[in-house]
N, C-alpha and C positions, 0 to 999 in steps of 0.2 A: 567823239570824232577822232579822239588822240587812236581809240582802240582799232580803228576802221581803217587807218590810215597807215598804221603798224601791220595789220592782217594781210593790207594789200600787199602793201613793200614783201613782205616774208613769202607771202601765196609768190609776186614775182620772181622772187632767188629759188624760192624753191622748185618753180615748173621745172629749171633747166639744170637740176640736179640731179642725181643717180638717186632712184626711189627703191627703199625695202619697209614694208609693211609685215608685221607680225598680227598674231589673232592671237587671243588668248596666253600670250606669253610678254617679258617685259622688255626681251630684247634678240634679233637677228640670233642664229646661231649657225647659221651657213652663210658665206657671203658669196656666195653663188645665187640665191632667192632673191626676187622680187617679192612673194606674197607665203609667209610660212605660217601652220597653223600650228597650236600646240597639241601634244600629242592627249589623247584621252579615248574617248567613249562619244565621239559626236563628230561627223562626216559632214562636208558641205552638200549643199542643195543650188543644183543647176537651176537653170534659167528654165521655166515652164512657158511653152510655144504653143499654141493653138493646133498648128503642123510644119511639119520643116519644111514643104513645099512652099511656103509664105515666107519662105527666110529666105530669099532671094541673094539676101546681102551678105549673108554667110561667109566666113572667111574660110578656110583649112583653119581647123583645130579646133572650129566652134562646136562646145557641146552643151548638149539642150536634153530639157524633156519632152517631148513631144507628145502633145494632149490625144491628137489624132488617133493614136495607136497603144498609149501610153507605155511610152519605151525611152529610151536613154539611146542619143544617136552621135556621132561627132561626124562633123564635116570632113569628108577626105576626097579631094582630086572632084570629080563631076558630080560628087551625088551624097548621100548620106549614111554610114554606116551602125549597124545595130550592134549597141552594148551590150540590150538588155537580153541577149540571144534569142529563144525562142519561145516566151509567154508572153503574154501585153499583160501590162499592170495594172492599177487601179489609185485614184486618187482619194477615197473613200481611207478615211485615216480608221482602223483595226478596234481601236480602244475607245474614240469616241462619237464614233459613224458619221463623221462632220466629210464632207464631201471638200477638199481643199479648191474646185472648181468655183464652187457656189462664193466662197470667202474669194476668192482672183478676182473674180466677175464682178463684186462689191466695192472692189478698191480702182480706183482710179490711175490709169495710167500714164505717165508723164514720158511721153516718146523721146524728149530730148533730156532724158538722164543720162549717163556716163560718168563713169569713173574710168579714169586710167591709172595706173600707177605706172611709173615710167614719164618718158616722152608723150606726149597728146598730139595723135596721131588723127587721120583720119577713119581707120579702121575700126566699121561696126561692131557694135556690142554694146552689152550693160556695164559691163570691169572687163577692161584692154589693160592686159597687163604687155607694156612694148619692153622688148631689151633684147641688146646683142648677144648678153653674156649672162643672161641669171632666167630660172627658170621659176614656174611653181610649187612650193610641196605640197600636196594635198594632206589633209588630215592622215593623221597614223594612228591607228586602231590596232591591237590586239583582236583579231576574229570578229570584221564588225557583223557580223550577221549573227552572232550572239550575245554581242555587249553594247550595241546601240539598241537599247530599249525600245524605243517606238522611232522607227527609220521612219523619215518622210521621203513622198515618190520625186523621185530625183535625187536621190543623195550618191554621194561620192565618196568613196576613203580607199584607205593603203593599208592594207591586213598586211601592217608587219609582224604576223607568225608567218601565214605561208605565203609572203613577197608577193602580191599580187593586188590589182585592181577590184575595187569591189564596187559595183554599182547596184543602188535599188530602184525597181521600176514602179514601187506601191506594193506587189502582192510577193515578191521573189527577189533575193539577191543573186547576181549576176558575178563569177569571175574572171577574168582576164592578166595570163600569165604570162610573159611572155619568151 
């Protein structure tokens, strides 16, 4: 009871506090981030959507994979735009022919998940990351399209060799430079 009662109190002080969450590391190393991953050989994996037509709720800046076409898209202004440039992907994992559809469609989904870090807003999504003043870093990879062994479709990273976006759609890495 003592424990439950302590969790609450803490969860309360903490909602209305300046949130930064790290991944894989022990501590913050920008204090400009909300969500910072450490740097390696392993990219994050977007949100997998049926198709972004159905993502009505979409904010700007939401990005997703979209099963429909299997592509990597972010929400901008009225409509959806393509990451994964010009090949559709595949969700058919290379090394172990396991189709990652078949495994989604297995698992049960709980609509009213949410994670924010930040303020808890009203603004759709899986992880809202909200703030004025701190952004996200994505994973930092050295050339991920040769050092993330087995990419899964939807992944994300930062090829800090050549400064650039690196998206995978399942069968192709995608760059964006800017």
């Amino acid at each position: 009871m003592k424990n439950t009662i302590l969790f609450l109190v803490i969860s309360a002080i903490s909602s209305h506090l300046p949130a930064q969450v790290v991944i894989g590391k022990t501590s913050v190393t920008n204090t400009s981030v909300s969500l910072e991953f450490e740097n390696g050989n392993r990219g994050l994996i977007l949100p997998w959507t049926t198709s972004a037509a159905n993502t009505s709720a979409a904010v700007n800046g939401t990005i997703i994979y979209d099963l429909s076409d299997h592509k990597i898209k972010v929400k901008y202004n009225t409509g959806w735009k393509d990451l994964s440039v010009d090949t559709s992907g595949t969700t058919v994992d290379p090394v172990t022919g396991t189709d990652g559809v078949a495994i989604q469609n297995t698992a049960s989904e709980k609509t009213s998940a949410k994670t924010a870090i930040g303020p808890l807003t009203s603004t759709p999504g899986i992880l809202v990351l909200e703030s004025n003043d701190k952004a996200m870093i994505l994973p930092k990879v050295n050339r991920p399209h040769l050092n993330i062994i087995n990419p899964a479709p939807g992944m994300i990273a930062y090829d800090t060799t050549e400064k650039q976006l690196a998206v995978f759609n399942g069968k192709v890495w995608s760059f964006w430079k800017p």
